[in-house]
ZAMARGU-4260 file (C-alpha; in steps of 0.2 Angstrom, whole numbers, plus 5000, padded with zeros to 4 digits):
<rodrens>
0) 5000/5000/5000 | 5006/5018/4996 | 5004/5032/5006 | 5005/5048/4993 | 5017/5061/4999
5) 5011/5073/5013 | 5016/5091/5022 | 5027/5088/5035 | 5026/5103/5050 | 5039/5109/5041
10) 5032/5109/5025 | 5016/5117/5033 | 5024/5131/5042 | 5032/5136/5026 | 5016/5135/5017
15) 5007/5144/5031 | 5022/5157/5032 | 5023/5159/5013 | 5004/5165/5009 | 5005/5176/5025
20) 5022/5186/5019 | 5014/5184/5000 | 4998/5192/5008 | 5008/5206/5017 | 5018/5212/5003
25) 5002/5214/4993 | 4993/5224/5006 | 5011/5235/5009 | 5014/5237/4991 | 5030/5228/4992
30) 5033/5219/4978 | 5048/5210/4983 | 5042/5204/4997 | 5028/5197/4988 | 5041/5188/4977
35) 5048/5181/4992 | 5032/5174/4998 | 5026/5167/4983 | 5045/5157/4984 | 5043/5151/5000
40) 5026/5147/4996 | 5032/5137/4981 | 5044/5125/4991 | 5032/5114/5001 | 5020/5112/4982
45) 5036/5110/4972 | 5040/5096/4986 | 5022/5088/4985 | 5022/5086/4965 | 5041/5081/4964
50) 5038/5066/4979 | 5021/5062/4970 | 5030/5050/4956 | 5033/5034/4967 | 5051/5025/4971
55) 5057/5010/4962 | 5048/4995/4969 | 5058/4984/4983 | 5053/4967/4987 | 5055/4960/5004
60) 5057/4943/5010 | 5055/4938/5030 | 5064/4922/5037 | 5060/4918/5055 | 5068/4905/5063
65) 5062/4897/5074 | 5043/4899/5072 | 5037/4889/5086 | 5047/4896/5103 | 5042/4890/5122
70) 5038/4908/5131 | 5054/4919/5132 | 5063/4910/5120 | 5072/4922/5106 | 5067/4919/5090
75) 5080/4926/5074 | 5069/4935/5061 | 5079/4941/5045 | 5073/4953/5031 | 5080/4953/5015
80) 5077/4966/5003 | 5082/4969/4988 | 5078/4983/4973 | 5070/4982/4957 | 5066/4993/4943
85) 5077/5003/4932 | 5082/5016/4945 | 5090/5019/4959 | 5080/5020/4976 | 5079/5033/4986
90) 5088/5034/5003 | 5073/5027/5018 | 5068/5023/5035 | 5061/5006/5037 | 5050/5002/5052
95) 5045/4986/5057 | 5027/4984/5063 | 5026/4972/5078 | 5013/4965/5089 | 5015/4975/5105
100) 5019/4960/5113 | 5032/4957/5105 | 5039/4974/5109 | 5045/4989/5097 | 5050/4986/5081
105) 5066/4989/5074 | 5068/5006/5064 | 5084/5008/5052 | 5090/5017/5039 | 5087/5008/5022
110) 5103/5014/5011 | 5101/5018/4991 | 5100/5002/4981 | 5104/4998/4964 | 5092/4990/4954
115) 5095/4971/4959 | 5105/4976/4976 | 5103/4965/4993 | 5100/4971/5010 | 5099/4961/5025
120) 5092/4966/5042 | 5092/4956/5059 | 5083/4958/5074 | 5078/4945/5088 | 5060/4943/5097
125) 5054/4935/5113 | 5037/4935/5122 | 5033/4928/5137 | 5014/4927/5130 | 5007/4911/5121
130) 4999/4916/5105 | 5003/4918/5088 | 5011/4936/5085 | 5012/4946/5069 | 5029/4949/5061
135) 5025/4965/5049 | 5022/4972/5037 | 5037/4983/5033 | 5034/5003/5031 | 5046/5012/5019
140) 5046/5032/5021 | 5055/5043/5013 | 5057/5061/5014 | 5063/5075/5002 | 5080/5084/5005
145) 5071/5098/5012 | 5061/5089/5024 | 5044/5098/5018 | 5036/5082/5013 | 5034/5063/5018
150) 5028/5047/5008 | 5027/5029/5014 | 5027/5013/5008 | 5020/4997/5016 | 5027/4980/5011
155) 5017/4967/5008 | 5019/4949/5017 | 5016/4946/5036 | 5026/4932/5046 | 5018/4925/5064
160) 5029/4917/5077 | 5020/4904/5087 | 5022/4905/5107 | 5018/4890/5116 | 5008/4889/5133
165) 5021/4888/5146 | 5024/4870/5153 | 5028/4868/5170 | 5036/4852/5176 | 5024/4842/5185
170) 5041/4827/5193 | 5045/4811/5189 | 5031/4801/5197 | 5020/4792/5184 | 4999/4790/5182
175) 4991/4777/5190 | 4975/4774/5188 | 4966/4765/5173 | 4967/4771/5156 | 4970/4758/5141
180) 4958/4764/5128 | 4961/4758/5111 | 4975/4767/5107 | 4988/4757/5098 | 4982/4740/5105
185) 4992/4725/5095 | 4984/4709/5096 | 4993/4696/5105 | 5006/4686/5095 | 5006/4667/5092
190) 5022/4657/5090 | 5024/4645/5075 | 5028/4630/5087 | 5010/4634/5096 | 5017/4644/5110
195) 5014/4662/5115 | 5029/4674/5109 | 5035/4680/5127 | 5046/4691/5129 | 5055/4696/5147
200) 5057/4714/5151 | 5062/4724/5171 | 5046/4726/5183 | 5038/4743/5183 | 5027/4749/5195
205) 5010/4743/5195 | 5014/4725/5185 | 5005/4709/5193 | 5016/4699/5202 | 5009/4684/5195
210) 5019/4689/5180 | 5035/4688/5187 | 5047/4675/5179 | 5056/4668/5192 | 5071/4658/5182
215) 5076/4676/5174 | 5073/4685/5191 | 5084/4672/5199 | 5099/4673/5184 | 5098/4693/5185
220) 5096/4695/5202 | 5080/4710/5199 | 5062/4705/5196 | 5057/4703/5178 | 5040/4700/5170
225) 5031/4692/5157 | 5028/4703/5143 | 5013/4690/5132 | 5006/4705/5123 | 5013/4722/5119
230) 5007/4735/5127 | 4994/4744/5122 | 4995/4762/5123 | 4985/4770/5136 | 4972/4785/5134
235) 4972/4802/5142 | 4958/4815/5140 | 4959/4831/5145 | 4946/4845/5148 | 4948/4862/5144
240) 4934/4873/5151 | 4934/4887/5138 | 4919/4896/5142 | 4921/4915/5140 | 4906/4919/5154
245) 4914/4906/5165 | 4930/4918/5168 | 4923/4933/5165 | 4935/4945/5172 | 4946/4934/5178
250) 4957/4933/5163 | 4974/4926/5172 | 4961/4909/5179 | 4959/4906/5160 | 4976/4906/5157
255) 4980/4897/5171 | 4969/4884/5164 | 4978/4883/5147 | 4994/4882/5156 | 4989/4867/5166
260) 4981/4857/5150 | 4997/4863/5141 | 5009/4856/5156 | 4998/4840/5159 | 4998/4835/5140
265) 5016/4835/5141 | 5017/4825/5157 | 5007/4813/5155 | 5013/4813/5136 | 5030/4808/5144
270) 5022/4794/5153 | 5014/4783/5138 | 4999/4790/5139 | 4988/4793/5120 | 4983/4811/5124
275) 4966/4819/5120 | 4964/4840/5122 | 4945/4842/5124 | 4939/4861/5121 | 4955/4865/5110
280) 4959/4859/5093 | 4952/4842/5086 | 4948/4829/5102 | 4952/4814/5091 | 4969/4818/5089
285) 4985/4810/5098 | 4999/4823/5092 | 5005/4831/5107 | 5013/4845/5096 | 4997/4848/5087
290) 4988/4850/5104 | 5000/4863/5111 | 4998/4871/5093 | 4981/4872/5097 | 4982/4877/5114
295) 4994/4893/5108 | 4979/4897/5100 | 4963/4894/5110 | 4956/4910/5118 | 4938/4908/5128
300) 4921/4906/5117 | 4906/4908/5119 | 4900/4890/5115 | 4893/4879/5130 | 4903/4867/5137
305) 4890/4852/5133 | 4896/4848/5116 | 4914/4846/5124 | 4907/4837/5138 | 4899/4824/5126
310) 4917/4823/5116 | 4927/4819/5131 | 4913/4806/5136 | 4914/4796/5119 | 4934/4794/5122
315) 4933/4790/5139 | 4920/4775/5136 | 4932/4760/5134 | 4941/4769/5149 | 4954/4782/5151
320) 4963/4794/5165 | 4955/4811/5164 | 4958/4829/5170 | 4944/4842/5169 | 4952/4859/5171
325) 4934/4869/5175 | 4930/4888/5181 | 4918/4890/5199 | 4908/4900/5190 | 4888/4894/5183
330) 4891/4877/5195 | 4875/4870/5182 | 4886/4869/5169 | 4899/4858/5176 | 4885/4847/5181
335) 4889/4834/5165 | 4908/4832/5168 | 4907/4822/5183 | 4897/4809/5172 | 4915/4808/5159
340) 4926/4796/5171 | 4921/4778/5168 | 4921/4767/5181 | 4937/4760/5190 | 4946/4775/5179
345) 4955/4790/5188 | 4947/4807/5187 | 4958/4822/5192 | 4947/4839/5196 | 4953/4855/5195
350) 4940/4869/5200 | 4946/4887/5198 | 4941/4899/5210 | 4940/4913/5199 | 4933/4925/5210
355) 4953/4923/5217 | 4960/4927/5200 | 4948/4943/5196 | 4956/4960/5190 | 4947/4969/5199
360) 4956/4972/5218 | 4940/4976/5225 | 4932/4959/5218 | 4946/4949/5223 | 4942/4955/5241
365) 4926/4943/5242 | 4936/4927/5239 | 4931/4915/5251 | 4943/4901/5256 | 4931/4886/5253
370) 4930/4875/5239 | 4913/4881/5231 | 4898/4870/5224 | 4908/4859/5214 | 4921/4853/5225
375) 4910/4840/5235 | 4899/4835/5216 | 4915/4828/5211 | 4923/4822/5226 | 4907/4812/5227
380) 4907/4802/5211 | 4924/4798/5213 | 4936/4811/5206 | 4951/4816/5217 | 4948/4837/5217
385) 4956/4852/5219 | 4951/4870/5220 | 4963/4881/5212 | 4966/4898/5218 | 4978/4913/5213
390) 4998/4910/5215 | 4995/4892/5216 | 5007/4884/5205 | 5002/4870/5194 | 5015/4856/5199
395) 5009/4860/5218 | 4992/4856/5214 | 4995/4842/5202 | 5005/4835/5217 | 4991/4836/5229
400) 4978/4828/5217 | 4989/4815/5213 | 5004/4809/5224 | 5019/4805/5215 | 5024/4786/5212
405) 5043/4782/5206 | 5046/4778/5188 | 5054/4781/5173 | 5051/4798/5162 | 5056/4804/5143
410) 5064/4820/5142 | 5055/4833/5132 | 5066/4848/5137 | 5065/4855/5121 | 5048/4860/5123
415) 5050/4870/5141
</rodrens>
């Protein structure tokens, strides 16, 4: 887009200074000094018509790497430009528009380029917000030697740079608990002399003991197990309570809530688990990645939480572990969640006390330390429950809903 060349305060005061010494002479009968009015006049129009004929083109081109950073992680971003046309360009100032949380955008001086001439800028971004954030466009202005008169440019082409939710590391004990779904079930394997294909692996935590091969526990001197099938993968489904009127003004409890969902998805993750994010992105979906993606992107909505409730239901029908992450606010709501865990399965509650997390001082003032309506609903079909209040960490509350056990854990480092 091109902005046509416009008076400066410069170029206006001469204008403005021009007609009144042009005007003055007239009434004194001062021809000279009408002269040198109609001069001074002459330099801010002269500058208008000269800077109306636009600038050979430039192209830009926008690397950013990476694309997808954890919050406060630098991302590189690089703009290349280069000249086109027949002429040479004219000497500008280049400003790059930023999301505001991203910070202030870098401004430079773009040198003269011959037609086919490079330029390369860099300049590094972080955010400690989850979101996708513009990069540009690009806005070239250029000035004339006299400074009467302005013109700019706008680039096309805008980047975004992807911020995850913030994970927090929830410790090394793993989720016991239920949970084996469908998710990548292998049917057990048949030897060709007629006898089951066994194969021996270490104990873990929570095997039967009637498992336990004795003659390779005896030779190794550490408990070892039949393994007759291979393990199927186990299901995890977590809710996401997304409702914009449950939260109101409590915008830090629905952040709060993304950052648990986020930091759980990567945990349980970790652990083996097939995990499902219910009120962001597509339920049916396994790829953690995907669901953080989605997460980075979720913001409240005004949909009703039933058709989310009903999702996680039909995943957790064959069993499965889940979290419901839910806001205090409009208990009725919430009243269908309970109903999600499947018998024998564990249900991990996490009620926000949003009335705790409210921008409003004044508001905060009436939180009550109690656990609300919902609290004892869920306690009372069977889910372990927490109520969730402002400055409570995520890992502390994970750790009280669900005491950690001992076991082995994956290290996804690179997504903290």
């Amino acid at each position: 887009m091109i902005r046509r060349p416009r008076l400066t305060g410069r170029g206006q005061v001469f204008l403005a200074l021009g007609v009144v010494v042009v005007a003055l002479g007239t009434l004194l009968g001062y021809p000279d000094i009408t002269r040198a009015g109609v001069l001074v006049t002459g330099l801010p129009v002269l500058a208008v018509v000269v800077g109306w004929r636009p600038p050979p083109p430039v192209t830009l081109q926008r690397l950013v790497s990476p694309t997808l950073v954890a919050p406060d992680q630098p991302a590189d971003v690089e703009l290349v430009l280069r000249g086109r046309g027949t002429r040479l360009s004219p000497l500008q100032v280049a400003e790059e528009q930023l999301d505001p949380l991203l910070g202030a955008g870098p401004r430079f001086l773009l040198p003269r380029m011959d037609p086919g001439e490079r330029h390369t800028v860099r300049y590094r971004v972080a955010s400690t917000s989850r979101g996708a954030h513009p990069l540009g466009p690009l806005r070239l202005e250029r000035r004339d030697p006299f400074g009467m008169t302005t013109a700019s440019v706008q680039l096309p082409g805008e980047s975004h740079l992807l911020v995850l939710p913030r994970i927090e590391p929830l410790g090394p004990g793993r989720v016991h608990g239920g949970g084996l779904g469908r998710e990548g079930q292998v049917p057990h394997m048949v030897a060709l002399h007629g006898e089951d294909d066994v194969s021996i692996r270490a104990y873990r935590d929570g095997d039967d003991l009637r498992r336990v091969h004795w003659p390779t526990t005896a030779h190794r001197g550490e408990l070892m197990v039949r393994q007759e099938d291979r393990p199927a993968r186990r299901r995890a489904v977590l809710l996401l309570d997304a409702r914009a009127r449950a939260y109101g003004d409590a915008a830090e409890a629905f952040e709060w809530a993304v950052r648990a969902v986020a930091s759980l998805a990567v945990h349980l993750g970790e652990d083996g688990y097939a995990v499902h994010v219910v009120g962001a992105g597509e339920p049916g979906r396994t790829d953690l990645l995907a669901a953080l993606r989605s997460l980075a992107l979720v913001e409240p909505t005004a949909d009703a939480l039933t058709p989310y409730v009903s999702d996680a239901h039909a995943l957790t029908a064959d069993g499965a572990v889940v979290v419901a992450v839910v806001a205090d606010h409009d208990p009725e709501a919430v009243l269908a969640v309970p109903a999600v865990r499947s018998p024998g399965s564990l249900g991990v509650a996490l009620v926000l006390d949003t009335t705790s997390f409210s921008d409003d001082p004044e508001v905060r003032g009436w939180a009550v330390p109690d656990d609300g309506e919902l609290v004892p609903i869920f306690t009372a079909a069977g889910w372990r429950t927490r109520t969730v209040r402002d400055g409570d960490t995520v890992a502390d509350v994970w750790a009280a809903a669900v005491p950690p056990s001992p076991g082995r854990r994956a290290d996804l480092a690179g997504l903290r």
